[in-house]
C-alpha positions in Angstrom: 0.0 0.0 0.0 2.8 2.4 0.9 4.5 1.6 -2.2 1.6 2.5 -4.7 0.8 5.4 -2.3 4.7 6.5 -3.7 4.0 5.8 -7.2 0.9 7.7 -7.6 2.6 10.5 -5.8 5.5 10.3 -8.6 3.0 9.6 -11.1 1.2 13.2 -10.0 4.9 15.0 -10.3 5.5 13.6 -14.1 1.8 15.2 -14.6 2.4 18.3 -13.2 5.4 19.5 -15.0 4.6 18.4 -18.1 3.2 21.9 -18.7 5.6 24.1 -16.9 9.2 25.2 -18.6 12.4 23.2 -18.5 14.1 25.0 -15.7 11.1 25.0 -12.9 10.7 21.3 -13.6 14.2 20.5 -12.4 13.2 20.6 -9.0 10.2 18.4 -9.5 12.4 15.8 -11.6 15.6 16.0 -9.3 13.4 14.9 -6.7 11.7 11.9 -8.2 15.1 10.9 -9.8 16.8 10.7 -6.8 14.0 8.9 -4.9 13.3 6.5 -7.6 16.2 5.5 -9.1 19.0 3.8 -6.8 22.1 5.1 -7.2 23.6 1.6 -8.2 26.5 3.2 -9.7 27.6 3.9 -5.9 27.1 0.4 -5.0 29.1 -0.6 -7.7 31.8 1.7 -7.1 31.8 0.5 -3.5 32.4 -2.6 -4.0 35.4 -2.5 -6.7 37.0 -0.8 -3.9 36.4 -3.8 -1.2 37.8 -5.7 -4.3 40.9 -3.7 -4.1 41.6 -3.0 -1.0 40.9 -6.4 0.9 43.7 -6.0 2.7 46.6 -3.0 2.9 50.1 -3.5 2.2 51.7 -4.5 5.6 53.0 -2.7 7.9 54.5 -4.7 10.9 53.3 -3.1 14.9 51.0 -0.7 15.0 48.4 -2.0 12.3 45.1 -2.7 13.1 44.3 -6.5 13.5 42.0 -6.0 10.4 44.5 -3.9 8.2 47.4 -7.1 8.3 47.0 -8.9 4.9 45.8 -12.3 4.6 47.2 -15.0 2.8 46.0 -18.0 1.3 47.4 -21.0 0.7 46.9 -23.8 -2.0 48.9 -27.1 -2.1 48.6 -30.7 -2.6 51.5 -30.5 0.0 50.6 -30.5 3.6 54.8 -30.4 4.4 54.9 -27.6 2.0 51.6 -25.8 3.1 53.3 -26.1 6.7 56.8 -24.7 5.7 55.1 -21.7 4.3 52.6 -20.8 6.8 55.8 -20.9 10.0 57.9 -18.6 7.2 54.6 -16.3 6.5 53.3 -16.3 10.1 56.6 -16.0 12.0 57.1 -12.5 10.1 53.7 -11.2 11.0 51.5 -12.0 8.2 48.4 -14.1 9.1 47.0 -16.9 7.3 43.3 -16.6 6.1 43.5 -20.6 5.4 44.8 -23.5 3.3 43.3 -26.1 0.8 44.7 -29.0 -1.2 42.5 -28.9 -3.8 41.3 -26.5 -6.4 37.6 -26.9 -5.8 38.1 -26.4 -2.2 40.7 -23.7 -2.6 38.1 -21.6 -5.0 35.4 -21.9 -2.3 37.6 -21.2 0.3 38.9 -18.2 -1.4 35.6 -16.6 -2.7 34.3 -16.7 0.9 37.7 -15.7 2.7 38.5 -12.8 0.5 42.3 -13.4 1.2 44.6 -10.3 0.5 47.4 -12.6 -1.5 46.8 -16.1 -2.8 50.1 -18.6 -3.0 49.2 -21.0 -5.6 51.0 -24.1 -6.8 51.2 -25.1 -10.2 50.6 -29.2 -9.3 47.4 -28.1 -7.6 44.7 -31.3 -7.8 41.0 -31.5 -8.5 40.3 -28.3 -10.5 43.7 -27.0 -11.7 45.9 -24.1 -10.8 45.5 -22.5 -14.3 41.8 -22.7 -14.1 41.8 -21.4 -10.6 43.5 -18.5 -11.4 41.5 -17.7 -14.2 38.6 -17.4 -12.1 40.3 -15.4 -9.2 40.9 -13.2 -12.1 37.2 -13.2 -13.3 36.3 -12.4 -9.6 39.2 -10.1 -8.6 40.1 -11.3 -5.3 43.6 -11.0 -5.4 47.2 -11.1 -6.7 48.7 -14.9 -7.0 52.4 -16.7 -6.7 52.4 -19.6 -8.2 54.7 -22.2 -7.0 56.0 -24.3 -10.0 58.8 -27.2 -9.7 61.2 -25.6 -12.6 61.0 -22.6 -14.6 59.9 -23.0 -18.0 58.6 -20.2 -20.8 55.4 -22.7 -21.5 54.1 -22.0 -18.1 55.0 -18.0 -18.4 52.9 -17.9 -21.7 49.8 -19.8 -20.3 49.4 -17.5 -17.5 50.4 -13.9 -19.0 46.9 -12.8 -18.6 45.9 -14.0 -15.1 47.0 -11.9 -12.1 50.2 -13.6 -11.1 52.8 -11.0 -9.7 55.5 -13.9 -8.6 56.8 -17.3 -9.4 58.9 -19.3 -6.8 60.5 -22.5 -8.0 59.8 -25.2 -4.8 60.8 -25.9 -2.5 60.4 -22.1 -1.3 62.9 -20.6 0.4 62.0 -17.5 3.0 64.9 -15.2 0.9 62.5 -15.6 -1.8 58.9 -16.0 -0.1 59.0 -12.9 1.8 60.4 -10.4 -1.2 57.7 -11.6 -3.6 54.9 -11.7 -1.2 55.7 -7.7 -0.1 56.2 -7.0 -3.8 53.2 -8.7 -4.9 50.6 -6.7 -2.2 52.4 -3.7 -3.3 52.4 -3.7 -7.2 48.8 -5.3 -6.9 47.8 -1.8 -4.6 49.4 0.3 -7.4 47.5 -1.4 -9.8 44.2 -0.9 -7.8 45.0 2.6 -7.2 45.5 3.2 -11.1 42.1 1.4 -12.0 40.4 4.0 -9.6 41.8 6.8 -10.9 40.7 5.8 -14.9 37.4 4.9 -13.5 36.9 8.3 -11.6 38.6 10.0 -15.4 35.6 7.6 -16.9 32.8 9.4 -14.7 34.2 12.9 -14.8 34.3 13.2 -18.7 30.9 11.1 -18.7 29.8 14.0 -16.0 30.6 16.4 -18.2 29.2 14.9 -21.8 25.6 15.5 -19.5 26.2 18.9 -18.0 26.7 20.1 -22.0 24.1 18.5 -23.0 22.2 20.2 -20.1 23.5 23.4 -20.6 22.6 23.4 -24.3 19.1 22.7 -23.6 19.0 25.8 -20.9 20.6 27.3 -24.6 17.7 26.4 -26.6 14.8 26.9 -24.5 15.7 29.8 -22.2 17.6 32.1 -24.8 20.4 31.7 -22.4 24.0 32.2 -23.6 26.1 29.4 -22.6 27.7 30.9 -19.5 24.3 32.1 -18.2 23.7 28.3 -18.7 26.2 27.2 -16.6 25.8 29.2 -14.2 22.2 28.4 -13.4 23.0 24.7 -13.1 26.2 25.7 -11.0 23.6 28.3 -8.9 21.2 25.0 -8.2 23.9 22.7 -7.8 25.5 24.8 -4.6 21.9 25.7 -3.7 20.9 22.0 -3.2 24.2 20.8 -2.4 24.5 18.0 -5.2 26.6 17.6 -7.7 26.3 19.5 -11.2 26.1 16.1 -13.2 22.4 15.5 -10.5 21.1 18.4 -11.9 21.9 18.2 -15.4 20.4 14.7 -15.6 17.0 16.5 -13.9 17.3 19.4 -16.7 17.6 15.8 -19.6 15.2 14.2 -18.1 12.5 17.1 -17.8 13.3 18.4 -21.0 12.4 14.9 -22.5 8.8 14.6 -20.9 8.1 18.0 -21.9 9.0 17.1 -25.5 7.0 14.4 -25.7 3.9 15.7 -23.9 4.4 18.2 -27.0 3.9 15.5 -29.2 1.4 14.2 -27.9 -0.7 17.3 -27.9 0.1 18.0 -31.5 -1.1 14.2 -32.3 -4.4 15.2 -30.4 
């Protein structure tokens, strides 16, 4: 009942400003666009960063419980499994949990949300190959993958997957600990880059809409184009939103008003 109670009372907005000019009706549109329309954009954004930042590069004393990064391991091995956690854990680093497996390790891993992943090559069940392809899919977290010797076949297979590190076993801590800081901090740099192209993305997206906004204050209002701007700017401040909000109410608007035009002139 509440809910059709809302839609009728949107439904009574569209029909109001239908017959009012484009820059009155932003205030009737702004409001039903921000009420309902959720902003799943945001959520999106959110989460990418949960993504990225499971887990900080570390830090030793002084980081908070939560902040230390957490590592997961994936071996056939339990010797080896057991060798790396005392190496891992004796420096600080805790250990989200192990598998032998790589249907086990996948569930594992999607439920942990493990800041480093140490994968080895001889993995059994569902391969390391295929496991990594899907941690790449999902974007949980940077990989080393163990192998037994170095060879340019295995390189080649896994050039697109997110593997910042390979250790030839058995693993020695003069190697372990190196790649496992280097691999948290490249895979932050990375993370921090991605942001930064997506908020480039949504600022040259922002302003595609606030010129498309201002050219429709252009047409309709006789306004020149700083005049324009400075309206949406004036209503931007004046609601405390951002510019691209209001632009998107001056779009939307000016669309229902066009085609309640048409629809008059088909009547």
């Amino acid at each position: 009942m509440v809910q059709e109670e809302h839609d009728f009372h949107y439904a009574e907005i569209f029909f109001e400003i239908l017959n009012t000019s484009v820059l009155p009706i932003v205030n009737s549109v702004f409001f039903l666009y921000n009420c309902a329309i959720p902003n799943e954009k945001a959520f999106r954004r959110a989460k990418g960063s949960m993504k990225c930042y499971n887990g900080v590069a570390r830090g030793g004393q002084g980081l908070d419980f939560m902040q230390q990064p957490k590592i997961f391991i994936a071996s056939a091995d339990p010797s080896a499994r057991q060798n790396l956690k005392y190496m891992l854990v004796r420096e600080g680093y805790l250990i989200a949990g192990e598998a032998p497996d790589g249907s086990q390790a996948l569930r594992m891993i999607r439920t942990l949300q493990p800041s480093l992943i140490i994968l080895d090559s001889e993995l059994q069940g569902t391969n390391a190959l295929e496991v990594a392809r899907i941690i790449e899919e999902d974007g949980v977290a940077p990989i080393i993958l163990l192998a037994s010797s170095w060879h340019r076949n295995l390189l080649a297979r896994t050039r697109d997957f997110p593997i910042f590190a390979y250790l030839i076993k058995p693993v020695q801590e003069s190697t372990l600990l190196p790649a496992v800081e280097a691999a948290l901090a490249n895979y932050q740099k990375i993370c921090r880059l991605q942001q930064e192209i997506s908020k480039l993305k949504e600022t040259l997206a922002a302003r595609k809409i606030i010129e498309r906004a201002k050219g429709i204050l252009m047409d309709t209002m006789g306004l020149t184009e700083a005049e324009a701007y400075r309206r949406m700017q004036r209503q931007s401040m004046d609601r405390c939103v951002p510019m691209k909000s209001i632009a998107e109410a001056i779009i939307v608007a000016h669309e229902l008003q066009g085609g309640s035009n048409k629809a008059k002139k088909t009547d």
